[in-house]
C-alpha positions as CSV (number, residue, x, y, z in Angstrom):
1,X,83.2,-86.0,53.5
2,X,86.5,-87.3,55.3
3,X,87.1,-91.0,55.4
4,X,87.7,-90.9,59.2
5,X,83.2,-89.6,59.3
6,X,82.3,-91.9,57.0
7,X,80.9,-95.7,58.1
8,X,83.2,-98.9,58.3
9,X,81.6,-101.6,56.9
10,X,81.8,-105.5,56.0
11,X,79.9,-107.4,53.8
12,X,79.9,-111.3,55.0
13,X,78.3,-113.4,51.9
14,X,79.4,-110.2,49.2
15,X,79.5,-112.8,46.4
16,X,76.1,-114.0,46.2
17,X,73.0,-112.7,44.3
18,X,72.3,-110.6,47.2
19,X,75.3,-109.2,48.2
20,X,76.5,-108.2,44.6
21,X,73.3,-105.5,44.9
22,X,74.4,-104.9,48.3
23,X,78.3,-104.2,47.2
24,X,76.9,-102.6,44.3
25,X,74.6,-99.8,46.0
26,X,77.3,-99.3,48.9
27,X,80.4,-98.6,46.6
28,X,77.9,-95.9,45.5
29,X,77.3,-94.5,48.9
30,X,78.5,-91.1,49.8
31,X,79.1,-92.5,53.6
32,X,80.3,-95.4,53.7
33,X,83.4,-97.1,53.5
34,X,83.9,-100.8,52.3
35,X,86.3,-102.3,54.2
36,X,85.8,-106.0,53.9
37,X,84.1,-108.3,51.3
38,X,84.3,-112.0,52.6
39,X,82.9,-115.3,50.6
40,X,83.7,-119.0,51.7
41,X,85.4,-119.2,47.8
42,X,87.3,-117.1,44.8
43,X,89.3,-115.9,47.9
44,X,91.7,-113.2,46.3
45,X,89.6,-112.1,43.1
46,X,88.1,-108.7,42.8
47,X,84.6,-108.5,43.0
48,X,84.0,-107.1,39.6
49,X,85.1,-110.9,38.4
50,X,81.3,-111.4,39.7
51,X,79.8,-108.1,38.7
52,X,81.3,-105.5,35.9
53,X,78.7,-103.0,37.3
54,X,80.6,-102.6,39.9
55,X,83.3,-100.2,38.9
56,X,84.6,-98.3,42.2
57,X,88.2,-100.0,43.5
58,X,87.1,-101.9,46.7
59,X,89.0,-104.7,48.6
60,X,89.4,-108.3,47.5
61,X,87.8,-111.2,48.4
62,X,89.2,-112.1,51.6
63,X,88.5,-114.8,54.7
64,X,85.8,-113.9,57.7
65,X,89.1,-114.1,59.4
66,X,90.8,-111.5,57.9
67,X,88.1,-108.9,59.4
68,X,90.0,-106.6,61.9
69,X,86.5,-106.0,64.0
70,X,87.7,-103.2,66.0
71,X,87.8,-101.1,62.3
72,X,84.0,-102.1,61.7
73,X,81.0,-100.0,62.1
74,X,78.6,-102.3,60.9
75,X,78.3,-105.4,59.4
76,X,76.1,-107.2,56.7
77,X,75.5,-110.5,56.9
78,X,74.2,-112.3,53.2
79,X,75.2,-115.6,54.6
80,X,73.3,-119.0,53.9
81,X,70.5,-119.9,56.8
82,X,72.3,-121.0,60.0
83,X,75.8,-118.9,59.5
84,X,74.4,-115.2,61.0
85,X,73.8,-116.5,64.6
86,X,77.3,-117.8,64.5
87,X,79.4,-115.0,63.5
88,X,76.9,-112.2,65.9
89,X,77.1,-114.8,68.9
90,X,81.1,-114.4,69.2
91,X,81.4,-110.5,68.2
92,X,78.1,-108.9,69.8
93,X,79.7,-108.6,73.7
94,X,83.4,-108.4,72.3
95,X,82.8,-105.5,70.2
96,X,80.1,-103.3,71.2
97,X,80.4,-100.7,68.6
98,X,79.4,-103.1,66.1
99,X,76.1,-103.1,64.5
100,X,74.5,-105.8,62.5
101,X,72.1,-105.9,59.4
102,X,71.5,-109.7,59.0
103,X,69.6,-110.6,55.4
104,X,68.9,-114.1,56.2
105,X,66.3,-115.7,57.8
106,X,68.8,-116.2,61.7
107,X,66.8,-113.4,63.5
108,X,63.5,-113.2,61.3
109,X,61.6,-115.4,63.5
110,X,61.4,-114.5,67.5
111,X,60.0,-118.5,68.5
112,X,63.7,-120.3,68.0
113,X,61.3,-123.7,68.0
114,X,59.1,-122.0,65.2
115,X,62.8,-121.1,63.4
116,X,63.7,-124.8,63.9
117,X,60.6,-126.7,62.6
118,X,60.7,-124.6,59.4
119,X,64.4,-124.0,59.0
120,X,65.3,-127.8,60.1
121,X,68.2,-126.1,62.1
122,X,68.8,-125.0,66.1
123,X,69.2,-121.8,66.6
124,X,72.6,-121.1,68.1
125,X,72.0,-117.6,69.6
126,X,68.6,-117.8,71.3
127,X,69.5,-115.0,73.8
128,X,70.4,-112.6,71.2
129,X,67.4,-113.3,69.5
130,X,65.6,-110.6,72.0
131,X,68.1,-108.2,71.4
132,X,67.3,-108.0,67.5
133,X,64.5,-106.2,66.1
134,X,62.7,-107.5,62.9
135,X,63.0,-104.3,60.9
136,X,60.5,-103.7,57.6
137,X,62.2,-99.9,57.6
138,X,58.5,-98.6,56.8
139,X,57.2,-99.6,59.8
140,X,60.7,-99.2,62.2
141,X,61.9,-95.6,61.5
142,X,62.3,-94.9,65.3
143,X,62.1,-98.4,67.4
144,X,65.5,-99.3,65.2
145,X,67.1,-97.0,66.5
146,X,67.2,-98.9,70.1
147,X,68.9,-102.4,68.9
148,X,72.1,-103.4,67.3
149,X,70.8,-106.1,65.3
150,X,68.3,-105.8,62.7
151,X,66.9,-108.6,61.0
152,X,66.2,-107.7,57.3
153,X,62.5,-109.3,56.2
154,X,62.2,-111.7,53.0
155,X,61.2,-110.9,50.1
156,X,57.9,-112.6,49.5
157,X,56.7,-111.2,53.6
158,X,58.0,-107.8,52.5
159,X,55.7,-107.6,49.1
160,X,52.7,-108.7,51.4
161,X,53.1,-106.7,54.5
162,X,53.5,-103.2,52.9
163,X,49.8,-103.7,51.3
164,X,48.1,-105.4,54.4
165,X,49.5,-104.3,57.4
166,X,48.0,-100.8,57.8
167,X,44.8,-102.2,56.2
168,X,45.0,-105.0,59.5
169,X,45.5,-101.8,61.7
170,X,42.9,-100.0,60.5
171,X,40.3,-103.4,60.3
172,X,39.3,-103.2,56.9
173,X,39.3,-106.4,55.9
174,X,38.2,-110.0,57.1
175,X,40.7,-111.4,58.7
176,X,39.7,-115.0,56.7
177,X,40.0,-116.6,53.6
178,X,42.6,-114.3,52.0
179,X,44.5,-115.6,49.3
180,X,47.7,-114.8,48.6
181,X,49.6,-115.7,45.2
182,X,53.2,-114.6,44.8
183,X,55.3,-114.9,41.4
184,X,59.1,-114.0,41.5
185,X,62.1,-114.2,39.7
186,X,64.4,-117.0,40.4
187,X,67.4,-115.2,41.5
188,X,65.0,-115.4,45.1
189,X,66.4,-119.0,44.9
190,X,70.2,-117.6,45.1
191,X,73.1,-119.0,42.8
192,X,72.1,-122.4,43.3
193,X,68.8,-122.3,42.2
194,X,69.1,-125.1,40.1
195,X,69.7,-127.5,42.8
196,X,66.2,-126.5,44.3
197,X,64.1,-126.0,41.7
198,X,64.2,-129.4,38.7
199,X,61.6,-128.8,36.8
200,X,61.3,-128.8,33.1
201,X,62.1,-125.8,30.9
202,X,63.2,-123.8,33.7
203,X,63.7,-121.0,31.9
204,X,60.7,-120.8,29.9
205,X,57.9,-122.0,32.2
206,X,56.1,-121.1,35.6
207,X,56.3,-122.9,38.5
208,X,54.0,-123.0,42.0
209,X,56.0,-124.6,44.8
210,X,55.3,-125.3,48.5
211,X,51.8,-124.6,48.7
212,X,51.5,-125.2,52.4
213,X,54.9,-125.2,53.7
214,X,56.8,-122.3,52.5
215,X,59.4,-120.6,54.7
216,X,58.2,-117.3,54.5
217,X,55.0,-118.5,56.5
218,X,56.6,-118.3,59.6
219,X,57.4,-114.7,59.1
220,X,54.1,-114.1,57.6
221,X,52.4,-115.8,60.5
222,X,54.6,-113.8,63.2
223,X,54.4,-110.4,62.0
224,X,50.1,-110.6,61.2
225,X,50.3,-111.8,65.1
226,X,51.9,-108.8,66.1
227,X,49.3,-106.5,64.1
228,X,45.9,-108.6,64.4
229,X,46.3,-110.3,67.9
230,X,44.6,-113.0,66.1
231,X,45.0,-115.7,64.1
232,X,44.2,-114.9,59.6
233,X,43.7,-117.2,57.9
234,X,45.2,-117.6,54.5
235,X,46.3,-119.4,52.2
236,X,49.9,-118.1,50.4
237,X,50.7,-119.9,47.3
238,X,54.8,-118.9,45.8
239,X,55.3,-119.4,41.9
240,X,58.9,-119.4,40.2
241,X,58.8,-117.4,36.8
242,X,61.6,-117.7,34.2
243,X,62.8,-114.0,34.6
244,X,65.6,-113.3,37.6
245,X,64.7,-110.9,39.0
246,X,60.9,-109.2,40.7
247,X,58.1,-110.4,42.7
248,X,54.2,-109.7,41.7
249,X,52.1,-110.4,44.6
250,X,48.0,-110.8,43.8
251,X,46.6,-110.6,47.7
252,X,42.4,-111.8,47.1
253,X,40.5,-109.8,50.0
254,X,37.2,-109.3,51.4
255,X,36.5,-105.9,52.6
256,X,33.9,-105.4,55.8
257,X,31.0,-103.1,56.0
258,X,32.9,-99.9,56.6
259,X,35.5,-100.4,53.9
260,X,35.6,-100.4,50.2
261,X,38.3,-100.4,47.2
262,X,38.6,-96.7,47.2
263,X,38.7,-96.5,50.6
264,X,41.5,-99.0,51.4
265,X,43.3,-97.3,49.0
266,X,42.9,-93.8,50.4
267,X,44.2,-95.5,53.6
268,X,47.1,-96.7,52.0
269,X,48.0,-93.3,50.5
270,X,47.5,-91.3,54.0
271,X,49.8,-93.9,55.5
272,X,52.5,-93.9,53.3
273,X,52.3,-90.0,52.8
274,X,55.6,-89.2,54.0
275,X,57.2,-92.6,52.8
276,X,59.6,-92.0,49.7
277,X,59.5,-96.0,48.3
278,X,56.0,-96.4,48.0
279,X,53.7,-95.6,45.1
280,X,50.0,-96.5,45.6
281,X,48.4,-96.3,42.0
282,X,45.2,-94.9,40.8
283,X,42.6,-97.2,41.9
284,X,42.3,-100.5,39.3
285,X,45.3,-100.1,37.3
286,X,46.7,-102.4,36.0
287,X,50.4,-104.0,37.2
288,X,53.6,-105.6,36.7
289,X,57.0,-105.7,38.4
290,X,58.4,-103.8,35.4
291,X,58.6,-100.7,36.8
292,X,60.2,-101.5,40.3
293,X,62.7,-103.5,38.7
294,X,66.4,-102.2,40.0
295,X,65.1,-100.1,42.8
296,X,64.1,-99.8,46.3
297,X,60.0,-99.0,45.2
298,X,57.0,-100.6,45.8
299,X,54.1,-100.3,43.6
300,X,50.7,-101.3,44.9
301,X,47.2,-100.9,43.1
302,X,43.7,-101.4,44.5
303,X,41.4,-103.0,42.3
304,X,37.9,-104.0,42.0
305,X,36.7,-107.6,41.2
306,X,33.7,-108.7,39.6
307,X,32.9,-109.9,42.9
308,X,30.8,-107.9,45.3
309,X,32.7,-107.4,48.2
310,X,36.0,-108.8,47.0
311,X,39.4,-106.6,46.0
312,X,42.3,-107.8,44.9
313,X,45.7,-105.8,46.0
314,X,49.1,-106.4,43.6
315,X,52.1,-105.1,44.9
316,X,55.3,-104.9,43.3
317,X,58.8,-105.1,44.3
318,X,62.6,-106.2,43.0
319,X,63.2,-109.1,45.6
320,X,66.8,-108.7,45.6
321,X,66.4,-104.4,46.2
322,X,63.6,-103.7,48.5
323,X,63.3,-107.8,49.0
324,X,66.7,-107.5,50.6
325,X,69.8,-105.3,49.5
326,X,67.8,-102.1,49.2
327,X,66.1,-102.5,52.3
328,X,69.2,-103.6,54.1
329,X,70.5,-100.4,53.2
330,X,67.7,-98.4,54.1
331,X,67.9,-99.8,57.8
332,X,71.2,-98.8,57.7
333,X,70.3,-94.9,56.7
334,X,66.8,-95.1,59.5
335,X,69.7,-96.8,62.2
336,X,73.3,-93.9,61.6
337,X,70.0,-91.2,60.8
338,X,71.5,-90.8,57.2
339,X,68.5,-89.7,55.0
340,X,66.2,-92.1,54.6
341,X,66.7,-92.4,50.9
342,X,70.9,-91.7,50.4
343,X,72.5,-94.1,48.0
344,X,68.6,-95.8,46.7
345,X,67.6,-93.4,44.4
């Protein structure tokens, strides 16, 4: 393919946990083009002084400044909370080719008072915020199509959508008293995860965190909304565990009259029938993050408990792949129509 077909991009935060995946998988792309890689520090150092994976000859690490937007296609932003508005609010109506993929939390949440209370920042770019489309790519493959900004989910809400939300379409399940308990890798945290998370024996111990409070809830909260019209009620309890990268979440359910294990997981295979990252597993199997580890799949098993009426759903995922950088990427292919799967397999 000729360089002048191929996608102009820019990757804004390409130093980060996040971004190396990002830079990583795109290098690797058959049509794309990395044009800029911009960081706040290390200005002038080639990115493989952050990742030796990454073997293809790409730019240096250079300024926001340096970005000649006319020459850009698209643009990823793996900026810190509070830096994506900025950077869309004085490009979107100057360059209208442009196209955005935003992978932190600036466009996740559509209230901008909700985004402030939990994000103890003011949204800079409230109109834009209507113009943006919170894109799980399962879920988006034509309404993305319509919007210039996509707003990449989080991890955690991406682990416990996939599993619930065709089971909240289809109402098979009470919609209370649902637990959720989510374990991940502490790369989640990003490269200063040690000034977050203090505890003892950090790299040898699990930790639960923000029991009632977590960030995430505000996503989780908006996007059941959309599906449910009604309140759930649940309970969504995030655990750090001294590995760097995965998430396992355990999602406790009761099933109504209509539904069962093996039926909620029948529904999940007919609805992800023609979806590529999925795997739904043979009904109670056992499961770990193992498997997902360094791709773009998510594994999800249906199991019965020793509780009449209750199932328990894990699902599986690499938080920095199909938890961000692998699903960033996926938006991409659903957005320029590239096959869905080009440059994850």
């Amino acid at each position: 393919m000729s360089l002048k077909n191929k996608l102009k991009i820019a990757i804004i935060g390409a130093t980060g946990y996040t971004g190396l995946d990002l830079v990583l998988m795109l290098s690797r792309h058959p049509r794309v083009i990395i044009k800029n890689l911009c960081a706040s520090k290390n200005l002038g150092k080639d990115i493989t002084y952050f990742d030796k994976r990454i073997k293809k000859q790409l730019p240096k690490i250079s300024s926001i400044k340096n970005i000649n937007w006319n020459n850009i296609d698209l643009v990823f932003l793996s900026a810190p909370n509070g830096e994506a508005h900025k950077i869309i609010k004085k490009t979107f109506y100057k360059y209208k080719q442009l196209k955005y993929i935003d992978l932190s939390s600036d466009f996740r949440i559509k209230d901008p008072k909700i985004y402030s209370k939990f994000y103890k920042k003011k949204h800079g770019a409230i109109k834009l915020i209507k113009k943006s489309i919170y894109s799980i790519s399962e879920f988006n493959k034509n309404k993305i199509l319509n919007y210039r900004i996509i707003s990449n989910p989080g991890c955690y809400p991406t682990s416990i959508q996939l599993p619930l939300i065709p089971l909240i379409k289809k109402k098979l399940i009470y919609l209370k008293d649902i637990t959720i308990d989510s374990k991940s890798g502490y790369s989640g945290a990003g490269k200063n995860f040690k000034r977050i998370f203090k505890h003892k024996n950090l790299y040898k111990s699990t930790f639960a965190y923000s029991p009632n409070s977590h960030r995430h809830m505000s996503e989780i909260d908006q996007e059941f909304m959309k599906y449910s019209k009604q309140k759930i009620n649940y309970s969504f309890n995030p655990h750090l565990l001294p590995t760097f990268r995965g998430i396992l979440s355990s999602i406790y359910l009761k099933v109504n009259k209509k539904s069962s294990a093996k039926i909620i997981r029948n529904e999940l295979l007919k609805f992800y029938k023609n979806s590529k990252f999925i795997k739904i597993l043979k009904l109670n199997s056992a499961l770990g993050s193992g498997n997902v580890l360094n791709t773009n799949n998510c594994e999800i098993s249906v199991c019965q408990t020793n509780v009449k009426d209750k199932i328990v759903i894990f699902s599986a995922i690499d938080n920095l792949i199909k938890g961000a950088s692998g699903q960033a990427i996926q938006n991409m292919n659903l957005t320029f129509k590239f096959p869905e799967t080009l440059g994850l397999k």
